[in-house]
OpenMM code with the backbone's topology and positions (N, CA, C; nanometers):
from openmm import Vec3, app, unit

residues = "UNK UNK UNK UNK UNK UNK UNK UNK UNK UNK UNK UNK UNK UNK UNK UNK UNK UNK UNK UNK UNK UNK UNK UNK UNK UNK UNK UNK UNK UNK UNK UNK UNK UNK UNK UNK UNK UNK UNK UNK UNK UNK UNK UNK UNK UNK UNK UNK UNK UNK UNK UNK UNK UNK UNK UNK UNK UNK UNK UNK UNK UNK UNK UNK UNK UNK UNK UNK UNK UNK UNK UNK UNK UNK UNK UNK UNK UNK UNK UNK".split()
positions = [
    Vec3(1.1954, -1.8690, 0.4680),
    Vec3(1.2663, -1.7636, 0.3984),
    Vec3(1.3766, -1.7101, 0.4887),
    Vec3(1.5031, -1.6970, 0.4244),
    Vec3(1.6095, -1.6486, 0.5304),
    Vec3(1.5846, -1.5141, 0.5206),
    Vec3(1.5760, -1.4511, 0.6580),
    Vec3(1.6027, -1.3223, 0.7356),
    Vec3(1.6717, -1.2205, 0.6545),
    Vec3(1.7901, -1.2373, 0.5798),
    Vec3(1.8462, -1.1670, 0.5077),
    Vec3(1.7546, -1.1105, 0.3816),
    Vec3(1.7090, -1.2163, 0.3177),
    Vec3(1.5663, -1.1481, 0.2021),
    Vec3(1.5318, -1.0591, 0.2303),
    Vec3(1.4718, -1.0948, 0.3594),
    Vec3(1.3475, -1.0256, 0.3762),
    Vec3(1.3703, -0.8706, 0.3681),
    Vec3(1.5063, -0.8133, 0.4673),
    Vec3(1.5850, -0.7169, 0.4707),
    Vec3(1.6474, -0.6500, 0.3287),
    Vec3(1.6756, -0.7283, 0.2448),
    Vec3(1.7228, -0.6275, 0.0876),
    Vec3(1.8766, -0.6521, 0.1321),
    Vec3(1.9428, -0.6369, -0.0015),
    Vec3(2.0639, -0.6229, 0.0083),
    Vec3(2.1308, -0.5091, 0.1223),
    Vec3(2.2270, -0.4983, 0.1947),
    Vec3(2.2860, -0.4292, 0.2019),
    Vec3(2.2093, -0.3356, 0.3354),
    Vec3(2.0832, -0.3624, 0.3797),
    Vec3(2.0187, -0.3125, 0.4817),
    Vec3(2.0714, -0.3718, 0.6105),
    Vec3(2.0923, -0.2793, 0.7100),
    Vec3(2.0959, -0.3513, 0.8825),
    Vec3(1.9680, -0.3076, 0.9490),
    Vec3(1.8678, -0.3944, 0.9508),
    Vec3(1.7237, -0.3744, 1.0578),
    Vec3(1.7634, -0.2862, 1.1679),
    Vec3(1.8916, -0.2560, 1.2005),
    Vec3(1.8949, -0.1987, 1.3110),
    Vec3(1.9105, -0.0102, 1.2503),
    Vec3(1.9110, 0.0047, 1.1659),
    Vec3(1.9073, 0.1398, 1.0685),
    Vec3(1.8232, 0.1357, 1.0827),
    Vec3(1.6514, 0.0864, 1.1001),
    Vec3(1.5489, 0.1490, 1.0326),
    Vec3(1.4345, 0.1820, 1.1141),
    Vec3(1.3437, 0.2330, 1.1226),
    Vec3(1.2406, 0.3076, 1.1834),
    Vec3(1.1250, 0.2163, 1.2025),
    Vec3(1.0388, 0.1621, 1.3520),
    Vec3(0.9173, 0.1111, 1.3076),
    Vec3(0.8034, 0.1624, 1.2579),
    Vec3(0.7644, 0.1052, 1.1274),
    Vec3(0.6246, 0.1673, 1.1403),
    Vec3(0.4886, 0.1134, 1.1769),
    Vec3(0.3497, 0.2361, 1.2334),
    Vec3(0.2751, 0.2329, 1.3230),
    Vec3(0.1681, 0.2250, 1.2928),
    Vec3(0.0240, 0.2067, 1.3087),
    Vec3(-0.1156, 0.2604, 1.2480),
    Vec3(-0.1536, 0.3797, 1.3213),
    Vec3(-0.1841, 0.4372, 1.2432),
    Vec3(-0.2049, 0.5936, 1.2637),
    Vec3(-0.3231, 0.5444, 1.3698),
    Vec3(-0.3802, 0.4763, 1.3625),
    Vec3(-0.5409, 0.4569, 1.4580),
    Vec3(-0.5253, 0.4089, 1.5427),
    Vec3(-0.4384, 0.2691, 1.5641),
    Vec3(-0.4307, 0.2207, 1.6794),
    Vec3(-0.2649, 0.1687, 1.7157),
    Vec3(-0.2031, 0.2349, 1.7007),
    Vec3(-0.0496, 0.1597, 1.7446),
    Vec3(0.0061, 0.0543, 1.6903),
    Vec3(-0.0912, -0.0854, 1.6287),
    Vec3(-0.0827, -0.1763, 1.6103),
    Vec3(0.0618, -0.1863, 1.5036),
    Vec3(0.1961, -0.2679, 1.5009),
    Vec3(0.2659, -0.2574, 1.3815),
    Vec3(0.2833, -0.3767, 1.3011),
    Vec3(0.1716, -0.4425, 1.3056),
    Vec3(0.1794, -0.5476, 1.1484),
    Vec3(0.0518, -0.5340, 1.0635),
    Vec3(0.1206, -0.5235, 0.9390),
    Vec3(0.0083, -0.5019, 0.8672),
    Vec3(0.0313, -0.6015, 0.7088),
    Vec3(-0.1127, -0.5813, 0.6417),
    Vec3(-0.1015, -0.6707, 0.5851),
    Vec3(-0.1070, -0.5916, 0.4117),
    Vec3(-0.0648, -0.6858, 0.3116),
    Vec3(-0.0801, -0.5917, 0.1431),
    Vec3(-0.2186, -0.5941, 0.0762),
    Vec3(-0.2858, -0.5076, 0.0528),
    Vec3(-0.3288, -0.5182, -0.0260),
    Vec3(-0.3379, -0.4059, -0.1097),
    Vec3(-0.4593, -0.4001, -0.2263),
    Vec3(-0.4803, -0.3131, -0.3322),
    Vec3(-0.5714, -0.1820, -0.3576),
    Vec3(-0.5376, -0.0800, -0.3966),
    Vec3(-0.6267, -0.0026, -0.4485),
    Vec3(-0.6709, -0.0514, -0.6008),
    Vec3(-0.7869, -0.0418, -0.6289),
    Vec3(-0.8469, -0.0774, -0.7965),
    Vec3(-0.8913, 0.0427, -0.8801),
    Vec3(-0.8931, 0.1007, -0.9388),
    Vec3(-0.9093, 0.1456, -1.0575),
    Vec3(-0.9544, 0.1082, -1.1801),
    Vec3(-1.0311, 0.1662, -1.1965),
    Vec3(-1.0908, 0.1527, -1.3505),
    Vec3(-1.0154, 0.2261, -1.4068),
    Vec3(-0.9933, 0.2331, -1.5124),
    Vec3(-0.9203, 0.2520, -1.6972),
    Vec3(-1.0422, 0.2488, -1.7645),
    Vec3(-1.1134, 0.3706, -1.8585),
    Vec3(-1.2051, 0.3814, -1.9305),
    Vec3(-1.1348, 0.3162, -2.0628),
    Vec3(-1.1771, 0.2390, -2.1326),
    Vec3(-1.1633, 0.2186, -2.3033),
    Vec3(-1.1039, 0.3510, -2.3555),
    Vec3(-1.1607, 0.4864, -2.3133),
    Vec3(-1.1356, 0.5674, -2.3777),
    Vec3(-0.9540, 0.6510, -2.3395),
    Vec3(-0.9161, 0.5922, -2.2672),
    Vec3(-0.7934, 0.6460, -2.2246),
    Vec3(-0.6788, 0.5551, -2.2146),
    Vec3(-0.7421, 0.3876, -2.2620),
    Vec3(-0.6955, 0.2840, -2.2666),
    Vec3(-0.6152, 0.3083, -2.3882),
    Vec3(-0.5351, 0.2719, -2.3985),
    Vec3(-0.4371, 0.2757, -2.5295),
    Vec3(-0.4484, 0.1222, -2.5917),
    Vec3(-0.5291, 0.0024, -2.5069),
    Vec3(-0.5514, -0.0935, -2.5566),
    Vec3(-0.7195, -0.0668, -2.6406),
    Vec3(-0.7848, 0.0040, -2.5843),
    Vec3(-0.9420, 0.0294, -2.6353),
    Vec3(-1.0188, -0.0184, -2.6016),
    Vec3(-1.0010, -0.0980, -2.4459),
    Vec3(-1.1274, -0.1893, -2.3888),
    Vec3(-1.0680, -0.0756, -2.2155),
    Vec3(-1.1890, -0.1210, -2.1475),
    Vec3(-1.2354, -0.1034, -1.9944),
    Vec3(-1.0853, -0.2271, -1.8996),
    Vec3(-1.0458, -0.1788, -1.8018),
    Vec3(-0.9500, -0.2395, -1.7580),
    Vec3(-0.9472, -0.2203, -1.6475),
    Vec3(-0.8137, -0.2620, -1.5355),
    Vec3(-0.8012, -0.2466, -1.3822),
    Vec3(-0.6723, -0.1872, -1.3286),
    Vec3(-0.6452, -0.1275, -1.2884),
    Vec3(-0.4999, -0.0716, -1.2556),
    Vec3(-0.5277, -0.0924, -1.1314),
    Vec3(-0.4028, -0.2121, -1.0302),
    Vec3(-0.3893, -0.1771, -0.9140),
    Vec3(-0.3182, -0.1186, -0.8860),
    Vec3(-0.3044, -0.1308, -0.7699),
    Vec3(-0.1813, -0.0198, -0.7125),
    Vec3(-0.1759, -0.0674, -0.5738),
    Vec3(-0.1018, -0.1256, -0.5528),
    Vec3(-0.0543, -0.2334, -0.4132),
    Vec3(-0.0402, -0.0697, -0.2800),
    Vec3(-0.1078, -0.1305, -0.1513),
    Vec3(-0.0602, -0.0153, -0.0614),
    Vec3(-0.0855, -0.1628, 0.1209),
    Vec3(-0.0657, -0.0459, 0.1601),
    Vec3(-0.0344, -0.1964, 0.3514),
    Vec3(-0.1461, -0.1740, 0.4133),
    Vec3(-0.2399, -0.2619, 0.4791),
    Vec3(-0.3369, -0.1866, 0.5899),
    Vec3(-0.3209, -0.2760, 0.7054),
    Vec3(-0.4091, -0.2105, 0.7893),
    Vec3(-0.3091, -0.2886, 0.9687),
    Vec3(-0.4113, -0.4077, 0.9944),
    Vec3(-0.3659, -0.5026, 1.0207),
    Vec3(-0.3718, -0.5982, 1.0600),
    Vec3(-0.4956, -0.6931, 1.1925),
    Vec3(-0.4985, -0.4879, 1.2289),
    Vec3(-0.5819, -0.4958, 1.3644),
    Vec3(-0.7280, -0.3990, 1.3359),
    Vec3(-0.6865, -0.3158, 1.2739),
    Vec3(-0.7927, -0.2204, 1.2384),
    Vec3(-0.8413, -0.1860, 1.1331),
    Vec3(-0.7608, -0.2466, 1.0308),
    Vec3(-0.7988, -0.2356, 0.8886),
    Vec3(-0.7516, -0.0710, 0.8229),
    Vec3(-0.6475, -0.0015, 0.9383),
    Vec3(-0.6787, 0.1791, 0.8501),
    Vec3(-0.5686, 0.1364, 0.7755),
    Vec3(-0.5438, 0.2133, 0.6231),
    Vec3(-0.4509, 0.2529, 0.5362),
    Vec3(-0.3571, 0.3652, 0.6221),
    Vec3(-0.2591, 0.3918, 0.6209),
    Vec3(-0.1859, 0.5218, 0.6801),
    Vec3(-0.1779, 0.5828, 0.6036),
    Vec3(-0.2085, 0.7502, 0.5843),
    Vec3(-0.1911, 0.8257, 0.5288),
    Vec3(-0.0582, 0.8259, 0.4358),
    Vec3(0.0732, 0.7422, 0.4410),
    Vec3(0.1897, 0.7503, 0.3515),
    Vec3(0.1795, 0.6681, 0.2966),
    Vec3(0.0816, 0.5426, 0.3102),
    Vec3(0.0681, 0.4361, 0.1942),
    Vec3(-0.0137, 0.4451, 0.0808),
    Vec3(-0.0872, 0.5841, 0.1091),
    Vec3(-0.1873, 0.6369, -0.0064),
    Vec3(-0.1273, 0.7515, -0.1120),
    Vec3(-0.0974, 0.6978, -0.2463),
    Vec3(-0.0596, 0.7350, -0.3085),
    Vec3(-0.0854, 0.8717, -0.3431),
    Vec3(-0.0213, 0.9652, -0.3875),
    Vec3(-0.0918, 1.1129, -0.3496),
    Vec3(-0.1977, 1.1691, -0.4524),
    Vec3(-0.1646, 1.0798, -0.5802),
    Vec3(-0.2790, 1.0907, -0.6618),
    Vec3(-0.4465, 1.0520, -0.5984),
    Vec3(-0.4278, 0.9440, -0.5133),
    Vec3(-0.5615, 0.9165, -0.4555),
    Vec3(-0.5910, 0.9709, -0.3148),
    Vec3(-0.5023, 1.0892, -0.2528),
    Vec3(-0.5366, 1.1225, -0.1587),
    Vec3(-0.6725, 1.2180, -0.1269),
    Vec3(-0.7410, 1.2944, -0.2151),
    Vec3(-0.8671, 1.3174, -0.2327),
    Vec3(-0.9236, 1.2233, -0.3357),
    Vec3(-0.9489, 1.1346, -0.3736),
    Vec3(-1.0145, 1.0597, -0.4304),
    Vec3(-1.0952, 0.9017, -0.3674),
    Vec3(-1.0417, 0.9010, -0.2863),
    Vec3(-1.0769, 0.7515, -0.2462),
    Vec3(-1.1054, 0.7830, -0.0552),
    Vec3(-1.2251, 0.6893, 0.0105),
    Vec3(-1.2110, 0.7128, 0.1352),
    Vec3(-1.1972, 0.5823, 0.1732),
    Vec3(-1.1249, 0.6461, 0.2865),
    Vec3(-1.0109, 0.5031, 0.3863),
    Vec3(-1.1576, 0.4995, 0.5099),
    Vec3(-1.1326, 0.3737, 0.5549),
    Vec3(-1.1943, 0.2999, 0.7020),
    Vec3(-1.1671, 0.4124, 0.8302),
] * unit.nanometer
topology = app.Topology()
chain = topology.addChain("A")
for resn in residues:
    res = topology.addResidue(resn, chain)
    for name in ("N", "CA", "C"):
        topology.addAtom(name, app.Element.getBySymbol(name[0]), res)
Protein backbone atom coordinates (compact mmCIF):
# COMPACT_ATOMS: atom_id res chain seq x y z
CA UNK A 1 0.00 0.00 0.00
CA UNK A 2 1.54 3.41 -0.91
CA UNK A 3 2.37 5.67 2.11
CA UNK A 4 0.25 8.35 0.76
CA UNK A 5 -3.20 6.18 1.52
CA UNK A 6 -2.43 5.48 4.39
CA UNK A 7 -2.07 9.36 5.32
CA UNK A 8 -5.63 10.72 3.61
CA UNK A 9 -5.69 13.24 1.18
CA UNK A 10 -4.07 16.31 1.80
CA UNK A 11 -2.40 15.28 5.34
CA UNK A 12 1.58 15.88 6.09
CA UNK A 13 2.53 13.07 8.95
CA UNK A 14 4.65 15.69 10.00
CA UNK A 15 1.33 17.86 11.30
CA UNK A 16 0.25 15.22 13.50
CA UNK A 17 0.51 14.08 17.10
CA UNK A 18 1.64 10.45 18.29
CA UNK A 19 -0.68 8.52 19.90
CA UNK A 20 0.10 6.48 23.25
CA UNK A 21 -1.47 3.69 25.63
CA UNK A 22 -2.59 5.25 28.51
CA UNK A 23 -1.03 1.97 30.45
CA UNK A 24 2.01 1.38 28.98
CA UNK A 25 3.58 3.86 26.39
CA UNK A 26 3.35 1.30 23.83
CA UNK A 27 2.20 3.20 20.21
CA UNK A 28 0.81 0.47 17.93
CA UNK A 29 -2.28 -0.70 18.27
CA UNK A 30 -4.56 -2.83 16.77
CA UNK A 31 -8.86 -2.45 15.51
CA UNK A 32 -11.17 -3.93 16.95
CA UNK A 33 -14.97 -3.92 18.15
CA UNK A 34 -17.34 -3.03 20.74
CA UNK A 35 -20.76 -5.41 20.33
CA UNK A 36 -24.02 -4.58 21.26
CA UNK A 37 -27.12 -6.09 21.36
CA UNK A 38 -30.30 -4.40 19.65
CA UNK A 39 -33.45 -5.82 21.46
CA UNK A 40 -36.29 -6.85 18.70
CA UNK A 41 -38.05 -4.38 20.60
CA UNK A 42 -36.19 -1.20 19.53
CA UNK A 43 -35.21 -2.90 16.31
CA UNK A 44 -37.10 -1.21 13.62
CA UNK A 45 -36.39 -4.53 11.75
CA UNK A 46 -38.30 -6.68 14.77
CA UNK A 47 -35.69 -9.34 15.39
CA UNK A 48 -32.53 -9.31 18.14
CA UNK A 49 -29.33 -7.92 16.29
CA UNK A 50 -25.54 -6.60 16.71
CA UNK A 51 -24.32 -3.10 16.45
CA UNK A 52 -20.60 -2.74 16.31
CA UNK A 53 -18.83 -0.01 16.81
CA UNK A 54 -15.11 -0.27 15.68
CA UNK A 55 -12.58 1.38 18.51
CA UNK A 56 -8.12 0.65 18.67
CA UNK A 57 -6.56 -1.37 21.55
CA UNK A 58 -2.67 -1.58 22.11
CA UNK A 59 -0.95 -4.03 20.76
CA UNK A 60 1.11 -4.71 23.92
CA UNK A 61 -1.37 -4.55 26.65
CA UNK A 62 -4.57 -4.94 25.27
CA UNK A 63 -6.03 -1.32 27.17
CA UNK A 64 -8.71 0.65 25.04
CA UNK A 65 -7.71 4.51 25.72
CA UNK A 66 -10.10 6.38 27.24
CA UNK A 67 -10.73 8.60 23.64
CA UNK A 68 -11.42 5.50 21.70
CA UNK A 69 -14.43 4.79 23.93
CA UNK A 70 -17.29 6.18 22.65
CA UNK A 71 -18.95 8.42 25.25
CA UNK A 72 -22.15 6.66 25.12
CA UNK A 73 -20.24 3.54 26.51
CA UNK A 74 -18.12 5.30 28.86
CA UNK A 75 -20.10 4.07 32.00
CA UNK A 76 -21.39 1.13 30.45
CA UNK A 77 -18.81 -1.25 29.46
CA UNK A 78 -15.43 -2.24 31.48
CA UNK A 79 -12.03 -1.97 29.73
CA UNK A 80 -8.83 -4.46 30.70
Amino acid sequence: MNQNQLRGPGVDVKQTSEVKCEKCDNVTFNQGVFLRKVSALVNPEGRDAYLPIPTFYCTSCGNVNEEFVPAELKNKIQLV
